[in-house]
C-alpha positions as CSV (number, residue, x, y, z in Angstrom):
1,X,43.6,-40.6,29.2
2,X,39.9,-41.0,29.7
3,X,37.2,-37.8,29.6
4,X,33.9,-37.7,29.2
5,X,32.4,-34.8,27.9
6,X,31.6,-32.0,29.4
7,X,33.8,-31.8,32.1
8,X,33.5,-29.3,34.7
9,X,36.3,-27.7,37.4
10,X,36.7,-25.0,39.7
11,X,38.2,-22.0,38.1
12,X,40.5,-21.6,40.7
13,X,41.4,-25.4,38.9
14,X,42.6,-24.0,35.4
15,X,45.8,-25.3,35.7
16,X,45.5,-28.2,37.3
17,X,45.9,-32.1,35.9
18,X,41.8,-32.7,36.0
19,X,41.1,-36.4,36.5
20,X,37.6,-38.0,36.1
21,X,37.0,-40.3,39.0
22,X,33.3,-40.3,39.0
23,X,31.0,-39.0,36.3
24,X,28.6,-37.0,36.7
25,X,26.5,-35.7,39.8
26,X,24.5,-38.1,42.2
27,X,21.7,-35.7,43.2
28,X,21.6,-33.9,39.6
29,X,17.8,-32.1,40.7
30,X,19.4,-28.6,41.7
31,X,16.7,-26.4,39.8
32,X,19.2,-23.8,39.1
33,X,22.1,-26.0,37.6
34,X,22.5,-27.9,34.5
35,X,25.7,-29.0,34.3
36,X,25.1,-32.6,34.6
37,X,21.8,-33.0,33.5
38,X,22.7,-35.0,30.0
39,X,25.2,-37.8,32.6
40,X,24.7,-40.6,34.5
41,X,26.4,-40.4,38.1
42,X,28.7,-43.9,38.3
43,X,31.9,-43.9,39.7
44,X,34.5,-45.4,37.6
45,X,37.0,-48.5,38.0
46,X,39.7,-47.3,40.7
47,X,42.2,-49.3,38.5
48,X,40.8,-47.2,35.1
49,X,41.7,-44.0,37.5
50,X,44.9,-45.3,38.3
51,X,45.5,-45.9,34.5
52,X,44.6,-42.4,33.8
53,X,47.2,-41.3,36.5
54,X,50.3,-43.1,34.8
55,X,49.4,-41.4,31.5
56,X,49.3,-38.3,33.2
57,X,52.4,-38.9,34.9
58,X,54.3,-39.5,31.6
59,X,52.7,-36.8,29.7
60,X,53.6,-34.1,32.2
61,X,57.7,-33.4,34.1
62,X,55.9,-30.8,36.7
63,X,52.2,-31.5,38.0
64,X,51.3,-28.3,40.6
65,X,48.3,-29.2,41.7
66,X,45.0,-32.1,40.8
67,X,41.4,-31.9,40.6
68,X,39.3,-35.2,41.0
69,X,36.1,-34.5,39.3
70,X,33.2,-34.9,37.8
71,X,30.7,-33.1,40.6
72,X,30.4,-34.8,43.3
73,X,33.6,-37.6,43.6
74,X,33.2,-36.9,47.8
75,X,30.0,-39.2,47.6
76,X,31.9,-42.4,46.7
77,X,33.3,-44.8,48.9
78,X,35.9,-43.4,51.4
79,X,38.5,-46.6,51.3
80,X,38.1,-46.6,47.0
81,X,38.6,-42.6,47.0
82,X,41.8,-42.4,49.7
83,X,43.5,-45.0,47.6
84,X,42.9,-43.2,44.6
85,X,44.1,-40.1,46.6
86,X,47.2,-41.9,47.7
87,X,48.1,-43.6,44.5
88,X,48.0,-39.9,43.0
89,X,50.3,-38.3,46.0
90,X,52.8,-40.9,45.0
91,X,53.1,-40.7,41.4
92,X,53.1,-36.8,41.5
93,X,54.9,-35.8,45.0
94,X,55.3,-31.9,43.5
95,X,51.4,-31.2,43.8
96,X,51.5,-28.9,46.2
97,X,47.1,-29.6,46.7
98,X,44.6,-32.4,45.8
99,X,40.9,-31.0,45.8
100,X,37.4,-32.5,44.9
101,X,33.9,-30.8,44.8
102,X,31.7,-32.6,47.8
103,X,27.7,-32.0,48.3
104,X,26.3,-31.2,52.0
105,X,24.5,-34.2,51.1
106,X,26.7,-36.2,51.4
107,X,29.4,-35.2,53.4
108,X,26.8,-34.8,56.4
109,X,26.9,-38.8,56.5
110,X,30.2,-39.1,56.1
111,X,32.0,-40.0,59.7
112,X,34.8,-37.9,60.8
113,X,36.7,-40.4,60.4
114,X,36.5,-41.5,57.1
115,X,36.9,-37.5,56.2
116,X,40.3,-38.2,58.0
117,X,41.7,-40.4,56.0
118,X,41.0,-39.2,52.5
119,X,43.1,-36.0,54.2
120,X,46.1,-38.3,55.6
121,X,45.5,-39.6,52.1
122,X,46.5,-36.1,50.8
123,X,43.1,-34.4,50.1
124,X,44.0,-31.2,50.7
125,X,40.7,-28.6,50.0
126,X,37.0,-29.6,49.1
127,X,34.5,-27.3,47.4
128,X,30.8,-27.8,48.9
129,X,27.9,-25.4,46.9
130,X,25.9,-24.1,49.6
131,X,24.6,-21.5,47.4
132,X,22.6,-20.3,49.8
133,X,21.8,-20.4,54.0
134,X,17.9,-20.0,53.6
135,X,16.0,-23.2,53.8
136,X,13.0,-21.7,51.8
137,X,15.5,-20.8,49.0
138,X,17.3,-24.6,49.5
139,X,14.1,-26.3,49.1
140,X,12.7,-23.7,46.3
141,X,16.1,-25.4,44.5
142,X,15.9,-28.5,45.4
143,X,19.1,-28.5,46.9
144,X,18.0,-31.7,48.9
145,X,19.2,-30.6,52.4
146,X,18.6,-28.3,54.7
147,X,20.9,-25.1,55.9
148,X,21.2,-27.7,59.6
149,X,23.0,-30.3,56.9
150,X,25.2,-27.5,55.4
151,X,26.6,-26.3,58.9
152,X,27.0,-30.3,59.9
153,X,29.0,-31.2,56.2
154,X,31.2,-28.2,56.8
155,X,31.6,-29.1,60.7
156,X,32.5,-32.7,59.8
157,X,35.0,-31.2,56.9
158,X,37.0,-28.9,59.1
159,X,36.9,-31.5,62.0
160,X,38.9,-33.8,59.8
161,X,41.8,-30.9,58.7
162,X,40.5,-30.2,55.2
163,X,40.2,-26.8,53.8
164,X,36.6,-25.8,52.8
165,X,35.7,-23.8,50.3
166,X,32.4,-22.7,50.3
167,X,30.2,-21.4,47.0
168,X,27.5,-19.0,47.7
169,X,24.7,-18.1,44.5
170,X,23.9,-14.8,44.6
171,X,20.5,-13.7,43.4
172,X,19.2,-17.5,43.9
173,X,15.9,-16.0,46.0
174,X,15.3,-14.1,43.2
175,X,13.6,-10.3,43.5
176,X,11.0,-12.1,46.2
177,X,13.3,-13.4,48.8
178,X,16.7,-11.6,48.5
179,X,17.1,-10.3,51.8
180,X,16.7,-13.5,54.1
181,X,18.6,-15.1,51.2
182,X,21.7,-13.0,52.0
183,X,20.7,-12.6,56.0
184,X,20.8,-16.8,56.4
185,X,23.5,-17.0,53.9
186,X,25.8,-15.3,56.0
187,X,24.1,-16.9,59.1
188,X,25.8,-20.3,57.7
189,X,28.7,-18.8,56.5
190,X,29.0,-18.1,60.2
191,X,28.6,-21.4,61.7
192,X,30.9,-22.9,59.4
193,X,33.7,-21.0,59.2
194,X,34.8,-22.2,55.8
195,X,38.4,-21.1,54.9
196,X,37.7,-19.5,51.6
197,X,34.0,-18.2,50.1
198,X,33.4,-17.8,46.6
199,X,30.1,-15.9,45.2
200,X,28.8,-17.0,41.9
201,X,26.0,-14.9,40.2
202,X,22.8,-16.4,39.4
203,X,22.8,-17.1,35.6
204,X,19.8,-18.5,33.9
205,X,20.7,-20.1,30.7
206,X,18.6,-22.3,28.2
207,X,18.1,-25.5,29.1
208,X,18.2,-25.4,33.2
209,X,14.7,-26.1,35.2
210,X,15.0,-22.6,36.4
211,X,14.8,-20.7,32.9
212,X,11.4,-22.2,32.3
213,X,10.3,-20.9,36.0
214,X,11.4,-17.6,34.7
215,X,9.5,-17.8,31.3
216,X,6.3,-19.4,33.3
217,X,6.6,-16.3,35.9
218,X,7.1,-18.2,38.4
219,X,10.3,-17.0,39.5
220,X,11.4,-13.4,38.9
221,X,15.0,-12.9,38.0
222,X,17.1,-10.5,40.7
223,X,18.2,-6.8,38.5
224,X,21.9,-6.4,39.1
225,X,21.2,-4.0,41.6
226,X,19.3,-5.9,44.1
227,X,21.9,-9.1,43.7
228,X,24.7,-5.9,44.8
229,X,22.6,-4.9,47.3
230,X,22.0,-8.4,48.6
231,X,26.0,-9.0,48.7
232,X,26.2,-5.7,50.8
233,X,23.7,-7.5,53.2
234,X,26.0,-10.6,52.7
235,X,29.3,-8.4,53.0
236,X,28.2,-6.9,56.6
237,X,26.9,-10.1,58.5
238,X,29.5,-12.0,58.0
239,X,31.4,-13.1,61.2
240,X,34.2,-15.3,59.9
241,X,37.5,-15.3,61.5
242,X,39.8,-16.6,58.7
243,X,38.6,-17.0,55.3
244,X,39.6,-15.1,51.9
245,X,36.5,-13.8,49.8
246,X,37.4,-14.4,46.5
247,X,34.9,-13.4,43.5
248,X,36.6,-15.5,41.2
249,X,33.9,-16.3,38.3
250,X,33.2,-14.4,34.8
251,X,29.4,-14.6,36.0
252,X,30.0,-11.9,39.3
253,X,29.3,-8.1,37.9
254,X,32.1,-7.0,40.0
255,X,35.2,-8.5,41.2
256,X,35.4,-8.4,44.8
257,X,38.7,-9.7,46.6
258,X,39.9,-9.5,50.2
259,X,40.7,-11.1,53.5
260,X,38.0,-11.2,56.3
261,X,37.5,-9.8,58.4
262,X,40.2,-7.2,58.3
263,X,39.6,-6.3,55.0
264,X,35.6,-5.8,54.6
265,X,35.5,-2.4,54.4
266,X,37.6,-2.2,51.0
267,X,34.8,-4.4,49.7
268,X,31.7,-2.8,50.7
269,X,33.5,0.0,49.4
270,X,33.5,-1.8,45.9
271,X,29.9,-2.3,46.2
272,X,29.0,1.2,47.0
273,X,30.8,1.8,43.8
274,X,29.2,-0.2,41.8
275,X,25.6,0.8,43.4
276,X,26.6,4.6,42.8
277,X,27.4,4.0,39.0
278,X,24.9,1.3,38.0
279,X,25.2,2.1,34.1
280,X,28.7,1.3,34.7
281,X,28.9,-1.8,36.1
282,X,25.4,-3.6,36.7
283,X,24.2,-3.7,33.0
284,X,23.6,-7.0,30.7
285,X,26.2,-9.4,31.8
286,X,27.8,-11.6,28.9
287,X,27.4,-14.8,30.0
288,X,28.2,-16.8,27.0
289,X,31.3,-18.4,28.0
290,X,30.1,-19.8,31.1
């Protein structure tokens, strides 16, 4: 089978037959991320895919679920990506989900229809980074659209029956804008109604656009406080009406889980916590294995 190095999934993914069907990231300018900075974006030969599938398929008895990657497979053609999808449905009929990352970005110009079929095709979930709902924070990032695109990708998404599940950044605004960072994050969250939300924690590492920001002092690095304080902002505006908050990441200083709406008290609760025993849990994170 074919990788190319480094290769990047969900977390939720870990056990999941991870097949490269593009490479790389087609925006690639996020100012926060560098996970795709040393690639290319091309999308690779549908019958080199396929090849990779009947490998797979001979390697493994039980498949449960697959993950197209690299970072951004949504972006290439819908007819090349649902026969892809297909192809894989029928060689594994066990997996009980088939997910992808997608960019607002893209998605937003995506017709309904063409979302439709990679679903009949057996896309099951896709997982869109809108990191954050405030459009001074999205173009401080370079996220290349707006929090309007966000709501319309996520609209078109869960018009077509997919599951969305949507990545939040917390401490992206930084000490400066932390508060309408969480305030319009949740304002999204809102108008999308994605099924599942995932927070990630701001981590500035070597070698990302961001970490010379920091060093220049033009950006000024959110204390673990303020980033709890900010998801206690985040925690109590959000107006969802079916999605699972799931803090599923080594970078988050605490792990919050739970069921929203019903169960938002038992996370703010967690926060409190972690507010009223800072030593505890809000010092030096070790973010070497991210």
């Amino acid at each position: 089978m074919h990788y190319e190095e480094p290769l990047f999934r969900p977390p939720c993914e870990a056990h999941s037959l991870i097949i490269q069907v593009t490479l790389g990231c087609p925006h690639n300018r996020c100012v926060f991320c560098g996970m795709y900075k040393m690639k290319k974006y091309r999308v690779r030969d549908p019958e080199e895919v396929k090849s990779d599938l009947r490998k797979a398929r001979l390697a493994y008895s039980h498949v449960g679920s697959i993950f197209l990657a690299d970072g951004n497979t949504i972006a290439m053609n819908s007819e090349k990506l649902s026969g892809i999808i297909s192809y894989a449905r029928d060689l594994f009929p066990e997996a009980e989900r088939i997910s992808s990352y997608g960019g607002a970005r893209f998605l937003k110009g995506k017709p309904v229809e063409a979302l439709r079929r990679l679903r009949e095709a057996g896309l099951d979930i896709i997982y869109l980074g809108l990191e954050s709902g405030d459009d001074e924070v999205l173009a401080m990032m370079d996220k290349g659209v707006d929090s309007e695109g966000m709501i319309e990708a996520a609209r078109r998404v869960k018009e077509a029956g997919i599951d969305l599940s949507v990545y939040i950044l917390l401490g992206l605004g930084g000490e400066a804008l932390w508060r309408q960072h969480a305030e319009n994050t949740a304002r999204v969250l809102n108008a999308m109604q994605p099924d599942f939300i995932r927070p990630r924690t701001l981590a500035i590492l070597p070698g990302i656009p961001l970490y010379d920001e920091v060093r220049e002092g033009r950006f000024q690095e959110a204390s673990g406080e303020t980033i709890m304080r900010e998801l206690q902002v985040l925690l109590s505006s959000l107006e969802v009406e079916d999605a699972w908050f799931l803090s599923d990441h080594i970078s988050n200083y605490v792990p919050i889980y739970g069921h929203l709406p019903e169960e938002r008290e038992k996370m703010l609760a967690m926060v409190e916590m972690a507010l009223g025993n800072p030593r505890e849990y809000l010092g030096p994170r070790y973010l070497t294995h991210l």
